[in-house]
C-alpha positions as a Markdown table, in Angstrom:
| # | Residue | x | y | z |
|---|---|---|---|---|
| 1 | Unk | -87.2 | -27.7 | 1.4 |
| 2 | Unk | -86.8 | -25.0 | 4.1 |
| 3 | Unk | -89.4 | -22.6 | 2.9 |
| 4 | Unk | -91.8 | -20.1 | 5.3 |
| 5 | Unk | -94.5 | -18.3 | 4.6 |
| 6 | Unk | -92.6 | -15.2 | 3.5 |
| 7 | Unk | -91.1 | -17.3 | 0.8 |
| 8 | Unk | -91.9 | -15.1 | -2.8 |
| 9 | Unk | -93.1 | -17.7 | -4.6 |
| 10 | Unk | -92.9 | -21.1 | -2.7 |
| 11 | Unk | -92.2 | -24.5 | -4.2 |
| 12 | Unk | -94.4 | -26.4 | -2.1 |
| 13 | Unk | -97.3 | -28.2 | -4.4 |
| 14 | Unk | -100.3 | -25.4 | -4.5 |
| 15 | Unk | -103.1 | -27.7 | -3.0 |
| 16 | Unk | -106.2 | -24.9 | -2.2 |
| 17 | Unk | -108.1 | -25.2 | 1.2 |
| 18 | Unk | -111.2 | -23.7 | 2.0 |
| 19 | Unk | -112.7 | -22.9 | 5.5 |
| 20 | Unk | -115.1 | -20.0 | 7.2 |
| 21 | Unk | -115.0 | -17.7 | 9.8 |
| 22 | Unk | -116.2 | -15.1 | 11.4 |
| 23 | Unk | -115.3 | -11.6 | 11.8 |
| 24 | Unk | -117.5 | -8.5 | 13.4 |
| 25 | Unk | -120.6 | -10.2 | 12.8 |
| 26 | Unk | -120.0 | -11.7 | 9.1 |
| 27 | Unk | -119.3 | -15.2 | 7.9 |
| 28 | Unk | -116.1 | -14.9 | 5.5 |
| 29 | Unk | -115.7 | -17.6 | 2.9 |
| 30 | Unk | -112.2 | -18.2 | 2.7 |
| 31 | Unk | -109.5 | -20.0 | 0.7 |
| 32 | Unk | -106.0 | -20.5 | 1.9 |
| 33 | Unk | -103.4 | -22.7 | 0.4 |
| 34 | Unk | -99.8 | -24.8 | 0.9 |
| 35 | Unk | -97.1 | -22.6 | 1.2 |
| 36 | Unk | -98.8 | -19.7 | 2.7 |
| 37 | Unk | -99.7 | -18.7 | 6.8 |
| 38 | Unk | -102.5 | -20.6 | 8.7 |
| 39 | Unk | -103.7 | -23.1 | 5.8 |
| 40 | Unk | -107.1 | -23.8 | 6.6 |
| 41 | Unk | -107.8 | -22.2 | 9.6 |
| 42 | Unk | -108.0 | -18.9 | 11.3 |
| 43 | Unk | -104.6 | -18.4 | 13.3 |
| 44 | Unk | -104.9 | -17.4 | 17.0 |
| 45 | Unk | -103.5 | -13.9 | 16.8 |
| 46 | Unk | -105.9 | -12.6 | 13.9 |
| 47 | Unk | -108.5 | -14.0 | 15.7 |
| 48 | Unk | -108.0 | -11.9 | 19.1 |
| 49 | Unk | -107.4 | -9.1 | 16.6 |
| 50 | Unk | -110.8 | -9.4 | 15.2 |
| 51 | Unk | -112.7 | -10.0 | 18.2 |
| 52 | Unk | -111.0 | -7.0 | 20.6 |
| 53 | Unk | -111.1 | -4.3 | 18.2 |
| 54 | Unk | -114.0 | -2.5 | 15.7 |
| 55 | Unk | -113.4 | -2.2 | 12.3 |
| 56 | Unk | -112.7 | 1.4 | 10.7 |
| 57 | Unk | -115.4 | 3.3 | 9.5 |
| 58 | Unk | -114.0 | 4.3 | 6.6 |
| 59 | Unk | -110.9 | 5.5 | 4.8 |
| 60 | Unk | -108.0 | 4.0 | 2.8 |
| 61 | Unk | -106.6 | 0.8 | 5.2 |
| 62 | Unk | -103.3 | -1.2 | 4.1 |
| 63 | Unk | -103.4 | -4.8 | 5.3 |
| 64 | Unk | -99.8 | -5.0 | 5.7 |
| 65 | Unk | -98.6 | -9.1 | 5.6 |
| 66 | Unk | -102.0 | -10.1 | 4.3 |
| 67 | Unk | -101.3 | -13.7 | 3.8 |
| 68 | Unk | -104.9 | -14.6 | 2.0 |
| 69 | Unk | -106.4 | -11.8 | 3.2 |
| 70 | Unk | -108.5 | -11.9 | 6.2 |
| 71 | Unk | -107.9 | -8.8 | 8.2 |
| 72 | Unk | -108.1 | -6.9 | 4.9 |
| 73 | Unk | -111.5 | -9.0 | 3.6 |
| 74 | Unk | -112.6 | -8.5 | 7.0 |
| 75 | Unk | -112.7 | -4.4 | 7.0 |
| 76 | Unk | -113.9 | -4.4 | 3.2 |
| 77 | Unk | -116.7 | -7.0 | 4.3 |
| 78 | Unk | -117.5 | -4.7 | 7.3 |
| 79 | Unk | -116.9 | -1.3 | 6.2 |
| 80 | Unk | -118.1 | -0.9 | 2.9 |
| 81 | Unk | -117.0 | 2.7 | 3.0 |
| 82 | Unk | -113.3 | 1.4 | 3.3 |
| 83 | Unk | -110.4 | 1.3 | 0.2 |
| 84 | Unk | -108.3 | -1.7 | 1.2 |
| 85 | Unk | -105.1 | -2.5 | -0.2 |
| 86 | Unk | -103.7 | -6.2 | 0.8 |
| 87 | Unk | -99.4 | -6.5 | 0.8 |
| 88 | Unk | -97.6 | -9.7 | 0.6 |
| 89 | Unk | -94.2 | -10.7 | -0.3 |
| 90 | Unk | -96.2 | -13.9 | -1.0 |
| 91 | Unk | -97.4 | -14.2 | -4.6 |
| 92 | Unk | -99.6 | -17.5 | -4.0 |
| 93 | Unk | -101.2 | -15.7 | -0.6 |
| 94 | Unk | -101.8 | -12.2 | -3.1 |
| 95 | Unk | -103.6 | -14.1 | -5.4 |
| 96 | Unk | -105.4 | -16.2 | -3.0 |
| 97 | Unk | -106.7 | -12.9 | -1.3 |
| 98 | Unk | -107.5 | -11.6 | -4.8 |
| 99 | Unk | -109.7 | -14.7 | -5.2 |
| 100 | Unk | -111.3 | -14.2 | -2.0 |
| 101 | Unk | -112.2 | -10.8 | -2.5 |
| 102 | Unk | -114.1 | -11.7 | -5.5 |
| 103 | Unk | -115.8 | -14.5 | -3.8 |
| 104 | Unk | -116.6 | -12.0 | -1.0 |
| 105 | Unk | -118.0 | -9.3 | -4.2 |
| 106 | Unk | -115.4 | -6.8 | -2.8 |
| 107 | Unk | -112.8 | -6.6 | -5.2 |
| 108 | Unk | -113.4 | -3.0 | -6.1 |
| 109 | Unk | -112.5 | -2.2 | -3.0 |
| 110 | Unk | -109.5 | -4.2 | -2.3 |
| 111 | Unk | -106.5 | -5.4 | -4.1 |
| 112 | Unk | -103.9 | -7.4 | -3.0 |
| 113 | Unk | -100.2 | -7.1 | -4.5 |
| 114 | Unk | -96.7 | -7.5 | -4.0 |
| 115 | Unk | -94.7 | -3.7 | -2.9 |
| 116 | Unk | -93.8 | -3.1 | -6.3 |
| 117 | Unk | -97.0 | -3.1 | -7.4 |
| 118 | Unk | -97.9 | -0.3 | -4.5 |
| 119 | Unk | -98.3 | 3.6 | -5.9 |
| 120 | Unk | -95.2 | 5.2 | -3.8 |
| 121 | Unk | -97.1 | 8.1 | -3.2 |
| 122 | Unk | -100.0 | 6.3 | -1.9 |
| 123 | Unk | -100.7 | 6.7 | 1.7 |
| 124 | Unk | -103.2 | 5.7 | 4.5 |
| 125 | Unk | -105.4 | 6.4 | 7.1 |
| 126 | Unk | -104.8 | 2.9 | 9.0 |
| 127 | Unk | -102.2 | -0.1 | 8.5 |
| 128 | Unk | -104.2 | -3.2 | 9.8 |
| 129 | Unk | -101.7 | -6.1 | 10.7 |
| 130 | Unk | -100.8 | -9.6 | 12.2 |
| 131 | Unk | -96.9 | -8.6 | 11.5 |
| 132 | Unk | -94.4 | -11.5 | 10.3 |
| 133 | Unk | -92.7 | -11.9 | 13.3 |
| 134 | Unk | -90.8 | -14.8 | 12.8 |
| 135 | Unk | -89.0 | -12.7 | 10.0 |
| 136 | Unk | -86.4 | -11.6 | 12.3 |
| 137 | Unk | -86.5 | -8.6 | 14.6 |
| 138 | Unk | -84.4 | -5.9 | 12.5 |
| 139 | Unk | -85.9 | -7.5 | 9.3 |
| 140 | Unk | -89.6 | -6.4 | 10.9 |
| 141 | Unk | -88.1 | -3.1 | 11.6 |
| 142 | Unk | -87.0 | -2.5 | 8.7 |
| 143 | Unk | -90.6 | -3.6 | 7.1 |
| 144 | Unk | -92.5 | -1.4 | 9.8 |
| 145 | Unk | -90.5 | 2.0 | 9.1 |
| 146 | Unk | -91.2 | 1.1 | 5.4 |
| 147 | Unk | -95.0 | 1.3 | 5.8 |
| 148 | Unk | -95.9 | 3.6 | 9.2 |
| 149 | Unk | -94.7 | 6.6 | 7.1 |
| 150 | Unk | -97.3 | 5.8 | 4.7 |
| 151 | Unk | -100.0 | 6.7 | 7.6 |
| 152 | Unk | -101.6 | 9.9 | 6.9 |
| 153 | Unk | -100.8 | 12.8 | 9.9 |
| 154 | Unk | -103.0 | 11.3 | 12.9 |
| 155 | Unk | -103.8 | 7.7 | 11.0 |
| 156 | Unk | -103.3 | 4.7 | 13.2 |
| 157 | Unk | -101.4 | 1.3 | 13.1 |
| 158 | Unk | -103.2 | -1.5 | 14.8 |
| 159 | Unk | -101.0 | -4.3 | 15.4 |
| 160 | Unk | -101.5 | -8.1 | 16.9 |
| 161 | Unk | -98.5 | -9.6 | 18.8 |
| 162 | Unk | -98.0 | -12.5 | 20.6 |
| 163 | Unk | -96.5 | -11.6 | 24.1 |
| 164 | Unk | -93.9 | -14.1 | 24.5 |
| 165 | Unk | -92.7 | -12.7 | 20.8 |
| 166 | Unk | -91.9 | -9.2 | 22.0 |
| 167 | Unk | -94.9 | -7.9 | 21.8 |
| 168 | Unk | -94.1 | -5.2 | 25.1 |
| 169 | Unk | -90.3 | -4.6 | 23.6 |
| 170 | Unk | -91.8 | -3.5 | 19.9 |
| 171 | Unk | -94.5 | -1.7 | 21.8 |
| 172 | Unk | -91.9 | 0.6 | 23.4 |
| 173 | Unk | -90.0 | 0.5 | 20.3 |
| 174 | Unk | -92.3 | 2.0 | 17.9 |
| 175 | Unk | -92.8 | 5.2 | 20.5 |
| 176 | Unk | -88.7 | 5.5 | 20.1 |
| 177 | Unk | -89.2 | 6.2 | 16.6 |
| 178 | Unk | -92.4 | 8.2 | 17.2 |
| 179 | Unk | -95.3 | 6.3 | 16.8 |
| 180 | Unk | -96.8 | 6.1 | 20.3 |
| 181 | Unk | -98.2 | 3.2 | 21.0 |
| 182 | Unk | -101.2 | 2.2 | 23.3 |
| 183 | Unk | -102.1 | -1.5 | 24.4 |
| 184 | Unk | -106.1 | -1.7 | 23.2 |
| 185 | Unk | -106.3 | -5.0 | 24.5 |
| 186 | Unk | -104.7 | -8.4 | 25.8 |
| 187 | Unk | -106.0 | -11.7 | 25.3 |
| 188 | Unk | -104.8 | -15.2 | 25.1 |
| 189 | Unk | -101.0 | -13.8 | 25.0 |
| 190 | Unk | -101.6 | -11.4 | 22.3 |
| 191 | Unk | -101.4 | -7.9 | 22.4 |
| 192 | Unk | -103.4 | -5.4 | 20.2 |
| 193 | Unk | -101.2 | -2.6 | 20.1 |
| 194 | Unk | -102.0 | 0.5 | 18.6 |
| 195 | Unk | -99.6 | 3.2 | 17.3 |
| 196 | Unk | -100.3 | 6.1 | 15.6 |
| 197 | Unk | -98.4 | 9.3 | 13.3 |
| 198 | Unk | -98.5 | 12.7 | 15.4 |
């Protein structure tokens, strides 16, 4: 079985794992599961993510490749005048990070789906994102100048990338297609980039 965590709807056995961590100051109850990215833990890129940047104030954020949710749950948790909307290709990580924002009480302020179940006129003020790298580089591309149009004129991308994965080459990328891109912080190999819409 040669499945990743960008598989639809994977075929491994859907065994739930629970785990906590912490994000700008808050605990975050969490449950993760088989077939879906970083079971039981918090990965080592949305962990630099969290603890070099702030979260926005407020505003309408897309958690783009949420996996069960944490960067997403994170800003609701924090930012409690924040609208987050969670995207997957993953239908056992969407409705994990469904079940964690009701655990967390913040479901009425973020949903996670699959793209189809995205409003196409819906747009945002920041795309938050640990980007599925290991989806191929035109394949990311492709899945980046799907969503950074989506950013409201001036709205911001903030993006965590491991250096040795291209992080510097995708920087320079994304100001070719006009979203300049700043470096907020490195740490660990990661790269927090951030781009945003003139």
């Amino acid at each position: 079985m040669n499945e990743h965590y960008f598989t639809a709807d994977p075929e491994t056995p859907f065994a739930r794992e629970s785990f906590t961590c912490e994000a700008w100051g808050h605990q975050l109850g969490l449950t993760s599961g088989a077939g879906v990215f970083s079971r039981g833990h918090l990965d080592h890129a949305t962990a630099v993510l969290l603890r070099e940047t702030e979260p926005p104030a407020a505003g309408r954020v897309l958690d783009l490749g949420c996996g069960y949710g944490v960067i997403g749950l994170a800003i609701a948790v924090a930012a409690p005048h924040t609208v987050v909307t969670g995207l997957d290709v993953n239908e056992r990580a969407v409705l994990l990070a469904n079940e964690n924002a009701a655990a967390l009480g913040v479901a009425d302020r973020f949903t996670a789906t699959t793209a189809a179940g995205v409003d196409p006129g819906a747009t945002y003020d920041e795309i938050w994102s640990n980007p599925p790298i290991r989806i191929g580089k035109q394949a990311l591309h492709d899945l980046l100048l799907t969503w950074l149009p989506r950013l409201v004129p001036g709205g911001r991308a903030v993006l965590v990338v491991g250096k040795n994965l291209g992080a510097d080459s995708l920087q320079r990328w994304l100001g070719e297609q006009g979203y300049p891109t700043e470096r907020l912080a490195s740490a660990k190999g990661f790269r927090v980039l951030e781009s945003r819409r003139e």
